[in-house]
C-alpha positions as CSV (number, residue, x, y, z in Angstrom):
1,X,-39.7,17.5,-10.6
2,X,-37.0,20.0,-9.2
3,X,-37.6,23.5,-10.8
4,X,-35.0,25.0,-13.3
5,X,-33.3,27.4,-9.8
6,X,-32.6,24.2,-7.7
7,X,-30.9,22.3,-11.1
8,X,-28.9,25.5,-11.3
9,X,-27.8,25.4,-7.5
10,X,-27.1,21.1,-8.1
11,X,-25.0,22.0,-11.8
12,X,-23.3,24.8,-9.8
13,X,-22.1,22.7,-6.7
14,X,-22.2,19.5,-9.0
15,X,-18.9,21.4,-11.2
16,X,-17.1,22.8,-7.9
17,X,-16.7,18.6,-6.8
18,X,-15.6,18.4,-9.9
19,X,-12.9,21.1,-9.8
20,X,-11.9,19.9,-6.5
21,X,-11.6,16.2,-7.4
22,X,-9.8,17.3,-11.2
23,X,-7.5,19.4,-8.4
24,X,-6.5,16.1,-5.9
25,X,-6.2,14.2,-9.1
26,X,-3.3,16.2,-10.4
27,X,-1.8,16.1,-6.7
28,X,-2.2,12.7,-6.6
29,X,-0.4,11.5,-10.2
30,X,2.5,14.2,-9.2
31,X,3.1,12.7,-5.9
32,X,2.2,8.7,-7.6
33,X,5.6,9.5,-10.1
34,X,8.0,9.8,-7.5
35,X,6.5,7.3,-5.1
36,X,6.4,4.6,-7.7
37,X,9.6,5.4,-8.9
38,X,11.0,4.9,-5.6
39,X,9.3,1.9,-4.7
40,X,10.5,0.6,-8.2
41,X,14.1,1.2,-7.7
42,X,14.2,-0.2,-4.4
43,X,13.7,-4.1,-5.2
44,X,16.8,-4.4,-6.7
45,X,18.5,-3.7,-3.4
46,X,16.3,-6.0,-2.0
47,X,17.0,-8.8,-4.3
48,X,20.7,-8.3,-3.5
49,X,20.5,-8.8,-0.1
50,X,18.5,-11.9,-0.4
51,X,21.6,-13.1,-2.6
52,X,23.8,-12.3,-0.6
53,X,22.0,-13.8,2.4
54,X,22.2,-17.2,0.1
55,X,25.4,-17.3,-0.4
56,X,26.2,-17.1,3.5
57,X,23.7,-19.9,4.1
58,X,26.0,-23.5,3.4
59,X,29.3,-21.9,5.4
60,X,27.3,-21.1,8.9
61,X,24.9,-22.6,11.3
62,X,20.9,-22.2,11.5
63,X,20.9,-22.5,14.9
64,X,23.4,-19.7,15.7
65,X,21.3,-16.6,15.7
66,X,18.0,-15.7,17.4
67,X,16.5,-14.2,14.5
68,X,16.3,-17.8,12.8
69,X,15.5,-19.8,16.0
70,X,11.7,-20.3,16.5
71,X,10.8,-19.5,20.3
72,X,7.7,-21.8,20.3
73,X,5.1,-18.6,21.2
74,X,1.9,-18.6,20.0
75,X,1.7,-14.8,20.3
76,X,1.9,-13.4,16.5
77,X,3.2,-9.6,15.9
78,X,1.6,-7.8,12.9
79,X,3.2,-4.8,11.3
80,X,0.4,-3.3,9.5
81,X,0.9,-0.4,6.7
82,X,-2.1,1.6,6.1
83,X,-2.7,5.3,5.2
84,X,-3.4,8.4,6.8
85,X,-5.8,9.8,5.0
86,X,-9.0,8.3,2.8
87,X,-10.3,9.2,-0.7
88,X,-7.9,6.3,-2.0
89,X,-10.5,3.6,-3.0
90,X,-10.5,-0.1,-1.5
91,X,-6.9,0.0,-0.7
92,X,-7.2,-0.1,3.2
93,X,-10.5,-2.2,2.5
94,X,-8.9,-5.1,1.0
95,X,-5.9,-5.2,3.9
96,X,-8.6,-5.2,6.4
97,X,-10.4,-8.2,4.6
98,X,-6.5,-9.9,4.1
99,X,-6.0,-9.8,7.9
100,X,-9.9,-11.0,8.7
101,X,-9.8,-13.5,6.1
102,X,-6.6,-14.9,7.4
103,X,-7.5,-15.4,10.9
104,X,-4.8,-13.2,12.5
105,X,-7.3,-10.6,13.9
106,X,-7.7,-12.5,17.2
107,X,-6.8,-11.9,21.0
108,X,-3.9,-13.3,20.5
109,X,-2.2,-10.8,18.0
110,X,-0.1,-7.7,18.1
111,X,-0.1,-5.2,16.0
112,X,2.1,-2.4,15.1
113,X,0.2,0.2,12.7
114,X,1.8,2.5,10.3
115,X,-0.8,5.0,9.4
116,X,-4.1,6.5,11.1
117,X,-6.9,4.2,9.2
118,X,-4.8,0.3,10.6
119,X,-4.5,1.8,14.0
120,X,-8.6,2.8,13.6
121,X,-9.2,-0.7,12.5
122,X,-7.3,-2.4,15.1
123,X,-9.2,0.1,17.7
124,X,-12.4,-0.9,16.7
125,X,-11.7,-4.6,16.3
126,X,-10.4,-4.1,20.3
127,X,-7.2,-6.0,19.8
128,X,-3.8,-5.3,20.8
129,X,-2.1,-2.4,19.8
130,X,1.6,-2.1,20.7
131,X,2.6,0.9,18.3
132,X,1.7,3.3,16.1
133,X,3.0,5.4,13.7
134,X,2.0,7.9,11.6
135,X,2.5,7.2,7.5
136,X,4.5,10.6,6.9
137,X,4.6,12.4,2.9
138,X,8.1,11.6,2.8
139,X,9.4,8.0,3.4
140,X,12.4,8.0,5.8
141,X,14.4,4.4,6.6
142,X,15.0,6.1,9.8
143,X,11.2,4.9,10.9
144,X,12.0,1.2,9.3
145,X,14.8,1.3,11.8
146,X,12.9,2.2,14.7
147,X,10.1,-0.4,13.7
148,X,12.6,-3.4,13.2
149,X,14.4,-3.1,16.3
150,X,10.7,-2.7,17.4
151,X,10.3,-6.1,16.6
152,X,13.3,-7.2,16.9
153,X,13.5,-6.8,20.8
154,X,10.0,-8.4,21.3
155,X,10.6,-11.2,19.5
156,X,14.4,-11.6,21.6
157,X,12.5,-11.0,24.7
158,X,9.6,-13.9,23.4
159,X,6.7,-11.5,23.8
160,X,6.0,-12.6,19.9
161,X,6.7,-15.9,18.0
162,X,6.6,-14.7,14.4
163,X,6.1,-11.0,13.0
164,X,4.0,-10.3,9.0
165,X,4.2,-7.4,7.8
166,X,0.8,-6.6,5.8
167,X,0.6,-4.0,3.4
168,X,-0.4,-3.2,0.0
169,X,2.0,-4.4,-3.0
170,X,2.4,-1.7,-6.2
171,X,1.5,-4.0,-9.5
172,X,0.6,-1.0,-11.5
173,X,-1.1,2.4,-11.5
174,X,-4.4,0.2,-11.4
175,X,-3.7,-2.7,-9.4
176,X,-2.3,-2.8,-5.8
177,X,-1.6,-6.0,-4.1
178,X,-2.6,-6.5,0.0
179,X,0.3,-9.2,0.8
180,X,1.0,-10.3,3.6
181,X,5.4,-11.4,4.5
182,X,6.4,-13.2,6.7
183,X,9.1,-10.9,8.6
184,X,10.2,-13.1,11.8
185,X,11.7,-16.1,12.3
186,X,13.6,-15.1,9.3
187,X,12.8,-17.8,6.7
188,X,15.8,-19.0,5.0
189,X,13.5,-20.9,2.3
190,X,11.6,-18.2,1.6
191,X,14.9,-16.3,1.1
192,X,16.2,-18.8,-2.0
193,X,13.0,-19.0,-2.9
194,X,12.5,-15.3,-3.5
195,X,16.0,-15.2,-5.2
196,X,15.3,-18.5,-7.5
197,X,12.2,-16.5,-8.8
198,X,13.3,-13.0,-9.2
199,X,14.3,-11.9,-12.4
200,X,16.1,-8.7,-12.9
201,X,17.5,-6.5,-15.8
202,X,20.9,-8.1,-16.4
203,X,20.4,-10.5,-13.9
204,X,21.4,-13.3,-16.3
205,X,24.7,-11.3,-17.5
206,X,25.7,-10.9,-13.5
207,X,25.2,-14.7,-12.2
208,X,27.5,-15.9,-15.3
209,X,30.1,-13.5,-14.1
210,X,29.7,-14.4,-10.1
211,X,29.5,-18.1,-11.1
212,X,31.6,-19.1,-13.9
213,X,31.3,-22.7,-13.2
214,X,28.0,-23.5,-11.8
215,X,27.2,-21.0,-9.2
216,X,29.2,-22.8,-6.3
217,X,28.9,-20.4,-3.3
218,X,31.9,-21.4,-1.8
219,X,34.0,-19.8,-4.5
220,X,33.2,-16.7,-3.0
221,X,35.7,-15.0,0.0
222,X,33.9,-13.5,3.1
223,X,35.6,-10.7,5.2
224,X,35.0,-10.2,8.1
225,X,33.6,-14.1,8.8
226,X,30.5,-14.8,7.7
227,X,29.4,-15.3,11.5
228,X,29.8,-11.1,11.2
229,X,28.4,-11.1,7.7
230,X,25.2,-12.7,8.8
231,X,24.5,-10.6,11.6
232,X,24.7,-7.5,9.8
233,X,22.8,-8.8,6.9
234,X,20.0,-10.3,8.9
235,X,19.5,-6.9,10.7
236,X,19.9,-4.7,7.3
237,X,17.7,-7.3,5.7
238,X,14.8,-6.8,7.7
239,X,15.3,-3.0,8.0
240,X,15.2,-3.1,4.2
241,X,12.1,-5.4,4.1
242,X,10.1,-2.9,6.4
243,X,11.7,0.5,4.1
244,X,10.5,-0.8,1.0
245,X,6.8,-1.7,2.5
246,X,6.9,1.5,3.5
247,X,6.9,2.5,-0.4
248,X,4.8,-0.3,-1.5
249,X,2.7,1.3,0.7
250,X,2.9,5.2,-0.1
251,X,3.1,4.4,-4.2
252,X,-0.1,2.2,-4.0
253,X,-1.7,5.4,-2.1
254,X,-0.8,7.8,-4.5
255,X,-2.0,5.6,-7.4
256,X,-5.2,4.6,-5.9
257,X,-6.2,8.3,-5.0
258,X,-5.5,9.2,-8.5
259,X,-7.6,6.6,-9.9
260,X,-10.0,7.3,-7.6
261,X,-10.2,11.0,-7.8
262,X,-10.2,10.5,-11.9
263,X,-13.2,8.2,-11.5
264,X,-15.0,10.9,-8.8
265,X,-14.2,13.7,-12.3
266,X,-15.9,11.5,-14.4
267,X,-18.6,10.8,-12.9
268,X,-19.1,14.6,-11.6
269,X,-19.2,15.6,-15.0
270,X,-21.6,12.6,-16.4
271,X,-23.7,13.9,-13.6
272,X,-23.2,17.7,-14.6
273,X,-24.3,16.5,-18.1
274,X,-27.4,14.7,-16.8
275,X,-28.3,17.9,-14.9
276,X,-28.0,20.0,-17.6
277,X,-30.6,18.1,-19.8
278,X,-33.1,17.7,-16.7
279,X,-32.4,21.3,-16.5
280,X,-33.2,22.2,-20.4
281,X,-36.3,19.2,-20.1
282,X,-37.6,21.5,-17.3
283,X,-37.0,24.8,-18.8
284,X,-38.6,23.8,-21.8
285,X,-42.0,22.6,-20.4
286,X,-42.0,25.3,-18.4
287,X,-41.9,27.8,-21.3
288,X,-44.2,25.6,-23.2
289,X,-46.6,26.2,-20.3
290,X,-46.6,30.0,-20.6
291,X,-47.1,29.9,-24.6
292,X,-50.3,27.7,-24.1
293,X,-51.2,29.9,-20.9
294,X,-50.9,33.0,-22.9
295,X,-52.8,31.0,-26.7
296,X,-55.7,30.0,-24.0
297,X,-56.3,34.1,-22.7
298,X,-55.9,35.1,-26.3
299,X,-58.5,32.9,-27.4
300,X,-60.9,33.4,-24.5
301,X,-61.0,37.3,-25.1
302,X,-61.8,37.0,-28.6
C-alpha cells in the first residue's frame, strides 16, 4: 500500500488534471455556442439552393453541364473533414471506421484532408493524398472555394469520377453524425430528395405562397436563362455543401471536446475522492500502529 506522502503527491496532481480539464471544458462550450449556432443557421441556405436547383431541373437538359455527366472513371476523390487537434472523444475514430468500413480506403482513392488527424490517417494508411488543409478556429467560405474548384478541375480534367465529402454531422451537443455525401457527379435525385424531406420553420407557409395551385415549377420566370441559372447554382451549390461541412465539422468538435473534457472532470474528481479515503484508510492504520507500538512499551516496562 502507497504511504500517506505519495497519496498526497497523486490527490495533488490528481486535482491540477482536474483544473486543467474544468479549464478546456469552459473553452470548449464557449467556442461549441457559436459554432453550433453557425452550423444551425446555415441549412436553411442550403435547403434553398437545393429548391431552387429543382425548380431549374424540367426547363433544361441533364446532359448539358460536366458537373452532371458521369466520366466513367473508377478513380474516387474524398474530401475528408477532420480536426486539428485531439482531446475530442471518438469523433475522428468513427470517420476513420466510416471510410474503412465502406471500402473507399483503397489504391484507388484520393483524398483531400481538412485538418491534421485525416491527413495523419490517410499517411499511415499510405494512400493518395492530393491536398491538405489545415481546420482553422474560424471558418472562412474562402477555403470551401478553394476546395471546390479543387475538385471541380479534377473531376473536368477526369483525374476523379465522383467526389464524398466525409465528415462528422452536428445532431446535438451529445451526438455527432460521420456521413458521408455524395459531392460529384451532382446527383439531381438526391437533390429532390433532400428537398421532399426537409422540413423547415415556415416551410409550409412559403411553398403555398410559391405554389398557389400545385407547385408547378413552370409558373415560375427565370432571368438570366436558366442555362446561366444553373451554372451559377451548380457552382454555389457545391461551394455551399463544402462551407457548411466545414461547420458540421467545427460544431461537432467543440461539442465533443466539451463532453469529453466534462467526463475527464468527473472522473478526476471520483478519482480525487477515492484517493482521499485510501489516503484517510492509510493514515488511520498508520496511527493505529503507533498507539499499539506505544500500549506494548508501556506495558513491557511495567
Amino acid at each position: 500500500m502507497a504511504n500517506t506522502r505519495e497519496l498526497r503527491r497523486r490527490i495533488r496532481s490528481v486535482k491540477n488534471t482536474a483544473q486543467i480539464t474544468k479549464a478546456m471544458q469552459m473553452v470548449a462550450a464557449t467556442k461549441m455556442r457559436r459554432a453550433q449556432n453557425q452550423a444551425i443557421n446555415g441549412r436553411p441556405y442550403g435547403f434553398n439552393l437545393s429548391s431552387a436547383l429543382e425548380r431549374l431541373l424540367p426547363l433544361i437538359n441533364i446532359e448539358s453541364h460536366a458537373l452532371l455527366r458521369s466520366n466513367n472513371v473508377v478513380t474516387q476523390g474524398v474530401i475528408l473533414f477532420s480536426t486539428d487537434k485531439s482531446l475530442c472523444g471518438a469523433l475522428n475514430t468513427n470517420l476513420f471506421r466510416l471510410l474503412s468500413s465502406s471500402g473507399m480506403v483503397n489504391a484507388n482513392t484520393l483524398f483531400y484532408t481538412v485538418g491534421k488527424k485525416g491527413r495523419n490517417f490517410v499517411a499511415r494508411s499510405g494512400k493518395n493524398l492530393q491536398a491538405d488543409f489545415e481546420n482553422l478556429d474560424i471558418v472562412t467560405f474562402r477555403q470551401a472555394v478553394q476546395l471546390s474548384k479543387l475538385v471541380m478541375d479534377s473531376f473536368k480534367a477526369k483525374e476523379v469520377g465522383e467526389v464524398y465529402l466525409v465528415y462528422p454531422r452536428f445532431v446535438s451537443t451529445l451526438r455527432q453524425e460521420p456521413v458521408k455525401v455524395k459531392l460529384l457527379p451532382v446527383d439531381l435525385e438526391a437533390v429532390i430528395a433532400s428537398v421532399a424531406q426537409t422540413h423547415l420553420p415556415g416551410e409550409n407557409k412559403v411553398t403555398a405562397s410559391a405554389h398557389p395551385e400545385g407547385g408547378n415549377n413552370k409558373e415560375f420566370l427565370f432571368e438570366p436563362s436558366p442555362e446561366k441559372l444553373l451554372e451559377y447554382l451548380l457552382v454555389h451549390n457545391l461551394q455551399m455543401k463544402i462551407y457548411q461541412s466545414l461547420l458540421e465539422t467545427k460544431a461537432s468538435e467543440h461539442s465533443a471536446r466539451m463532453i469529453a473534457m466534462q467526463n475527464a472532470t468527473d472522473n478526476a474528481l471520483e478519482l480525487v475522492d477515492d484517493l482521499n479515503l485510501t489516503y484517510n484508510q492509510t493514515r488511520q492504520d498508520a496511527i493505529t500502529k503507533e498507539l499499539l507500538e506505544i500500549t506494548t512499551a508501556a506495558m513491557a516496562m511495567t
